[in-house]
Each structure stands twice: as C-alpha cells, then as structure tokens.
C-alpha positions as CSV (number, residue, x, y, z in Angstrom):
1,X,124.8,90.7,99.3
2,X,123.1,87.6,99.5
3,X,121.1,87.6,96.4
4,X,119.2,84.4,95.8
5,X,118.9,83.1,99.2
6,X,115.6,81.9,100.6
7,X,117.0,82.6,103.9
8,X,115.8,85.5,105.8
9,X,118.1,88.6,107.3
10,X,115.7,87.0,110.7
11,X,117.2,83.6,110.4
12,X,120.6,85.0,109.6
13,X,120.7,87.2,113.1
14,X,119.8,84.3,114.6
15,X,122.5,82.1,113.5
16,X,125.2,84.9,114.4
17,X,123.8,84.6,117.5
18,X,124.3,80.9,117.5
19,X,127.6,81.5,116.1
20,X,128.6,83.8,119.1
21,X,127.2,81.8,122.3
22,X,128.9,78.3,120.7
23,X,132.6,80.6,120.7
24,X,131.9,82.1,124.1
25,X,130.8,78.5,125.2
26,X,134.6,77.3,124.1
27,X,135.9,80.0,126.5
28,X,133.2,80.2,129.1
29,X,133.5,83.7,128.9
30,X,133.5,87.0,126.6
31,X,131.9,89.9,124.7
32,X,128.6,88.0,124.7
33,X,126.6,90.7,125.2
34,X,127.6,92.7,122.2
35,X,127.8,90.2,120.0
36,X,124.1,89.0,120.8
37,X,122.7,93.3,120.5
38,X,124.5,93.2,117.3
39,X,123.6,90.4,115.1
40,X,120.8,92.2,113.3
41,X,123.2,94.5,112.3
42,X,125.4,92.5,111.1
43,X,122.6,90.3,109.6
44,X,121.3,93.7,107.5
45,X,125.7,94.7,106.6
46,X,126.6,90.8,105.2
47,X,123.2,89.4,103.9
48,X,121.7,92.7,102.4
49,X,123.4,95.6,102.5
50,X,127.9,94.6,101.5
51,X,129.4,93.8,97.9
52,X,131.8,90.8,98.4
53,X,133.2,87.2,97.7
54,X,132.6,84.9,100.6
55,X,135.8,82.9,98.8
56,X,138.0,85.8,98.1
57,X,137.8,88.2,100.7
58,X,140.7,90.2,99.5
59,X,138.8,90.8,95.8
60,X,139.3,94.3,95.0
61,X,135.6,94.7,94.3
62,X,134.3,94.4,97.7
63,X,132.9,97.2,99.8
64,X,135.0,97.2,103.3
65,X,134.3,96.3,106.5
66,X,136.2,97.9,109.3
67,X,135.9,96.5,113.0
68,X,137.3,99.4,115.5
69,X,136.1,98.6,118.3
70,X,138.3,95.2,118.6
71,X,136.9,93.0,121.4
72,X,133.9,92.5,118.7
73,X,135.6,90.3,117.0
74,X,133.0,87.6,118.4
75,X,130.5,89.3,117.0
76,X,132.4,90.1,113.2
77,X,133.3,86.2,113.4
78,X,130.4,84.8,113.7
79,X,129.1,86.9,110.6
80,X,131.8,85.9,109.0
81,X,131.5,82.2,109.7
82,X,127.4,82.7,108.3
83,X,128.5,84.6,105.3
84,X,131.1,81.7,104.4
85,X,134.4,83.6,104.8
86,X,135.2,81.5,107.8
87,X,134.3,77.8,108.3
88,X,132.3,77.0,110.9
89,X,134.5,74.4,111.8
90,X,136.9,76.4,113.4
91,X,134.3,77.6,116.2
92,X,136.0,75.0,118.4
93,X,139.4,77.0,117.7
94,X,138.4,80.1,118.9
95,X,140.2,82.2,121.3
96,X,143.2,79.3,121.3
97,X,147.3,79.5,120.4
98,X,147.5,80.1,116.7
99,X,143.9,80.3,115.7
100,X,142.3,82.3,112.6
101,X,139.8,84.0,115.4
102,X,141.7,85.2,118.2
103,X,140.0,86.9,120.9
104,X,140.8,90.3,119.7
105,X,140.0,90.9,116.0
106,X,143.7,91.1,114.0
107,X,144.0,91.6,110.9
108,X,146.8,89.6,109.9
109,X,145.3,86.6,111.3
110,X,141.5,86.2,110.1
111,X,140.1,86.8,106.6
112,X,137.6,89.4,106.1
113,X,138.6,91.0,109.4
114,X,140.2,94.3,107.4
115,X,142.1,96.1,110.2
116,X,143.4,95.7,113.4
117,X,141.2,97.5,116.0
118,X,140.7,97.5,119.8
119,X,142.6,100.9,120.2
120,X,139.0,102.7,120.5
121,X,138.2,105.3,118.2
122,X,140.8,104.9,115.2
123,X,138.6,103.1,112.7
124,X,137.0,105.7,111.7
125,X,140.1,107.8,110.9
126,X,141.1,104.6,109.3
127,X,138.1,104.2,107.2
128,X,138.5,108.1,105.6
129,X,141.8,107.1,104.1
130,X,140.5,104.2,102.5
131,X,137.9,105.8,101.5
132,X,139.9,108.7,100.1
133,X,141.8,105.6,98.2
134,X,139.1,104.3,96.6
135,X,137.6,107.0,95.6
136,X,141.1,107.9,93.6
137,X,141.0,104.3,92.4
138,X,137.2,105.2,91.1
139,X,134.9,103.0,90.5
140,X,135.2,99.0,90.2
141,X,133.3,97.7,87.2
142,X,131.0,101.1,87.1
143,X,130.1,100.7,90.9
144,X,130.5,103.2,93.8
145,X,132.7,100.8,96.7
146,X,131.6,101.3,100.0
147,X,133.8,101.9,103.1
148,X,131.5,100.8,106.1
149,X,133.0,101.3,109.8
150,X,131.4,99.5,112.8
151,X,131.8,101.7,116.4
152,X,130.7,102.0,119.5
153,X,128.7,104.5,121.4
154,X,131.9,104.2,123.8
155,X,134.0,105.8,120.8
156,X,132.1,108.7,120.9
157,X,133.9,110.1,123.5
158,X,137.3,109.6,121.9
159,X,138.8,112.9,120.0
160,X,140.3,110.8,117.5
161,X,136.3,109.9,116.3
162,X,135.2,113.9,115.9
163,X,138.6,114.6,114.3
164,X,138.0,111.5,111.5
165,X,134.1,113.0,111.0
166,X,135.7,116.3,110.5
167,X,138.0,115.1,107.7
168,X,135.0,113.0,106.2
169,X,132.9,115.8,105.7
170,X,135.8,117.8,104.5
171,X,136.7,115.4,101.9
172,X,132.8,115.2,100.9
173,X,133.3,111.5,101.5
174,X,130.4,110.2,100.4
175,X,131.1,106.4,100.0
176,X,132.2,106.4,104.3
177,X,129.3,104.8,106.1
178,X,129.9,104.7,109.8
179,X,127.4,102.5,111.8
180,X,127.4,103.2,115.7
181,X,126.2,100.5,117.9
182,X,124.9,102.3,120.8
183,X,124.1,99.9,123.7
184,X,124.7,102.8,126.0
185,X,127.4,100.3,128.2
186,X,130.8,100.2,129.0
187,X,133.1,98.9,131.1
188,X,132.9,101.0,133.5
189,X,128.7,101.7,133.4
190,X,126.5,103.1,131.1
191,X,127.9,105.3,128.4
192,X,125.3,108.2,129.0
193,X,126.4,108.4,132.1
194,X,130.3,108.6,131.7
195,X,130.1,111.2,129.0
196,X,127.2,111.4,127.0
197,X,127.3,112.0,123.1
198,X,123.9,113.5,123.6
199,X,122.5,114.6,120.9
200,X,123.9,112.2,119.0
201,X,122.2,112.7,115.3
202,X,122.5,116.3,115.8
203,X,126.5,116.2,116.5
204,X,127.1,114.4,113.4
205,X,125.0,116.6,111.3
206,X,126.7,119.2,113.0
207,X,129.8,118.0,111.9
208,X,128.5,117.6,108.0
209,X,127.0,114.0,108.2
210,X,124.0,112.5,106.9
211,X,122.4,111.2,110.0
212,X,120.0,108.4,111.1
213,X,118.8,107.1,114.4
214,X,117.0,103.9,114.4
215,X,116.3,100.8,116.5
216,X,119.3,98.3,116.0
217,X,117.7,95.4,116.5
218,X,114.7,95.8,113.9
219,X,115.4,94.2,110.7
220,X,113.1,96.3,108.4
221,X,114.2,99.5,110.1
222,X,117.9,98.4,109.5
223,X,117.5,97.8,105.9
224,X,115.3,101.0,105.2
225,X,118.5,102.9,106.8
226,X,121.2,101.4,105.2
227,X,119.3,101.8,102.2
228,X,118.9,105.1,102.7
229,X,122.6,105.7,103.3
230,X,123.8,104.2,100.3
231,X,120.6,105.8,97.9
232,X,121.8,109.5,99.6
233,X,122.6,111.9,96.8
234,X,124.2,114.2,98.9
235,X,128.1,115.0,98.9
236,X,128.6,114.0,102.3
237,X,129.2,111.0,104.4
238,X,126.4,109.2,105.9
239,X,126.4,108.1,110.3
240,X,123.4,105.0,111.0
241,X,123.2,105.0,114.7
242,X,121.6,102.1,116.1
243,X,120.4,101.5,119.3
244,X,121.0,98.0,120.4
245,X,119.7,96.2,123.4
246,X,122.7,94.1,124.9
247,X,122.6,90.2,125.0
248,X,119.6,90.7,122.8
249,X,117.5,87.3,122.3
250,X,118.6,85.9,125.6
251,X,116.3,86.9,128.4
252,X,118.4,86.3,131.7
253,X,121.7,87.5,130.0
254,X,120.0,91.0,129.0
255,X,118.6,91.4,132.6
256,X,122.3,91.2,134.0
257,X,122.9,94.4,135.1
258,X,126.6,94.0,134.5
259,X,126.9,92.5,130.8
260,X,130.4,94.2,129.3
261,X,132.0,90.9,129.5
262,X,130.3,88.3,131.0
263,X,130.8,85.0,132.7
264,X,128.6,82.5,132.1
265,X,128.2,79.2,134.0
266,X,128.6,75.8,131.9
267,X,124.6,74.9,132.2
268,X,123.7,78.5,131.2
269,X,125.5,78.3,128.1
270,X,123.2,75.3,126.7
271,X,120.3,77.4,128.7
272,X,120.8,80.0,126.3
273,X,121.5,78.4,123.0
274,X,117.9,76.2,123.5
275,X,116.5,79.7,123.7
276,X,117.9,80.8,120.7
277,X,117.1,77.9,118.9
278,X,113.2,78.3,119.7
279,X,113.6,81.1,117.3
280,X,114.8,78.7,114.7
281,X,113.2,79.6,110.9
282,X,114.0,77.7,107.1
C-alpha cells in the first residue's frame, strides 16, 4: 500500500503508462495496448490495495501478485518500476540479452514478478495452491495474506481457468482474488466473438465466487471493488472483472482497430508520450 504518499492512484496510472510507452519505445514494438487499458488497475493493486516491501520483494509478509497472462509483463514492469521494486533506470534495458525485464514476464529473472506465465490460463490454478499454502502457514503478524491473480478475458476460454475456480470454491478460498482484465481482444479478434464467457459475473458465481463487474479504468470504482473483495465475509473466493478500454489514454492508438501487439512508428512514440504527459498531476 502506499500509505503516506501525496501522490494520487490518478498520477500513478499515469506514470505506468509512461513507464510502458518509454519500454515499447526501446523496442518499437509490443503489448502496448494492454499495458496502457491496465494501468489503473495496476495503479489501484500497488498503490492501494497490496501489502509489500518495495526493497524486499521476497518478504514473507507480502500479499502475492501473480501475472498469468505473460506477454503483460510490460504492463507488471512498469508497476513495478513506480512502486520501486525495479529501478527505472533499467527501462533502457528492456527486452535486451540478459536483462531483469525480458519481454515475457519470468520469474527467475525480475523481482516481484512471482511466477512464470504466458502459458494462458495456469495462474489461476497456480494462485489456489498458494493460497491453500498460506492459508496453512496462517496468518503473518495477525493479518489475512492475499493471493491476487491478474487474467485475461482471453483465459476465460481455457479449461484449465474453470477447473482452478472449481477448486477455489471448493477449498472456500477466501484469501484468492482473481482480477480479469477484459479488453474483449485477442490475437485473433475480439474475445466475444471467438468464444464468449458471456455471462461472465454469473459463471463465476455459478462456480461459488464472489463476483464484481466494474469499469477498469475508473479509479474510484476500482478501489470500491477491491475493497469490497478483501472486506467480503463470505467463505469463498472473490472474481473483480474489469472492463478495460485498450491503449487507454492514447487516442489514435485506441482507435486502431488492430491493437494486440502493435507497431508503432518512431515519431508516434514521442506523439504519444506528449499526450500522456498533458495529463501530468503533483
């Protein structure tokens, strides 16, 4: 949490954003999109909502952060980089032989970055046993330790995802908090369209989850759900689905009607960074 900072959780989405375009400048290339749709929720996760150490990030206090869906690493470094886990330094690094932030997140190589993902839809299943583990441990210091797990809408059509919710629910796990970001795209076209998790709230409660469907890139209502999620006094694990525009903040990247992974020309990188820093706040 990032208790005592004058900053707010608006400034901070917009630095991650920063933080994002300056990596994808290095390659000219990448996961733009995604990273830029989910910076708010990111900004609500690392400056409001996690437990942890910027300088330790292996302290056995934290609450955990899982990345599944891999080629988000852009997106979980340049959280990481605003929370202070990474230096920002390294930006320039990014993507090249031997550095702390290759393109896919690993986690042998990056602190904070807690598993190795990019297989889609194994986080989750990843995220009940450490759950289950922590649970066993009980608590750390008289405090409940979270086990948050960012997905995509994509995941949602992976049997490996319903079979991990099963076993949540089972297991009345209710320190698992999975977070989907649903952008409704995909490689291959919008998600809806190449097999829709429609209703999505309703399958999850279905499957024993407390639900919650709000607008990703709305600070307050990002912070009234993850609030909600942790304050739920229910024996059961808690689902915030957030819908997320992609290449949020950047005008001519969100009206690209192919955004997965984008190209971006050399001028259009410094196009876009002047447009995020309009939005500059103390």
């Amino acid at each position: 949490m990032d208790e005592g900072s004058n900053v707010s959780l608006t400034e901070r989405a917009r630095r991650i954003r920063r933080h994002a375009l300056r990596m994808g400048q290095v390659q000219g290339q990448g996961y733009i999109a995604q990273a830029l749709g989910a910076a708010d929720l990111l900004a609500v996760s690392y400056f409001h909502a996690l437990t942890y150490r910027p300088g330790e990030p292996e302290w056995e206090g934290r609450d955990r952060f899982l990345l599944s869906i891999g080629h988000y690493a852009i997106a979980l470094y340049a959280a990481l980089i605003e929370a202070g886990v990474l230096p920002e330094d390294e930006i320039e690094t990014y993507g090249a032989d031997d550095s702390r932030m290759p393109m896919s997140g690993m986690a042998a190589y990056t602190p904070g970055m807690e598993i190795t993902g990019g297989s889609l839809g194994h986080g989750l299943g990843i995220g009940v046993g450490m759950a289950l583990g922590l649970r066993r441990k009980g608590a750390f210091e008289g405090r409940k330790r979270f086990v948050y797990n960012l997905m995509s809408d994509g995941e949602l059509g992976e049997g490996s995802t319903w079979e991990a919710a099963m076993a949540a629910s089972h297991h009345r796990l209710d320190n698992l908090i999975c977070v989907v970001d649903f952008n409704n795209q995909q490689a291959d076209g919008p998600s809806t369209q190449m097999l829709s998790a429609e209703p999505v709230a309703a399958k999850w409660e279905a499957f024993g989850w407390h639900a919650q469907r709000v607008d990703g890139n709305a600070i307050a209502a990002l912070v009234a759900a993850f609030d909600a999620a942790r304050a739920h006094d229910g024996p059961q694990p808690r689902v915030v689905i957030c819908d997320t525009k992609m290449a949020k903040g950047v005008p001519f990247l969100e009206a690209r009607e192919k955004n997965h992974f984008l190209r971006v020309d050399e001028d259009e990188w410094d196009k876009a960074l002047a447009i995020i820093d309009e939005g500059a706040r103390p």
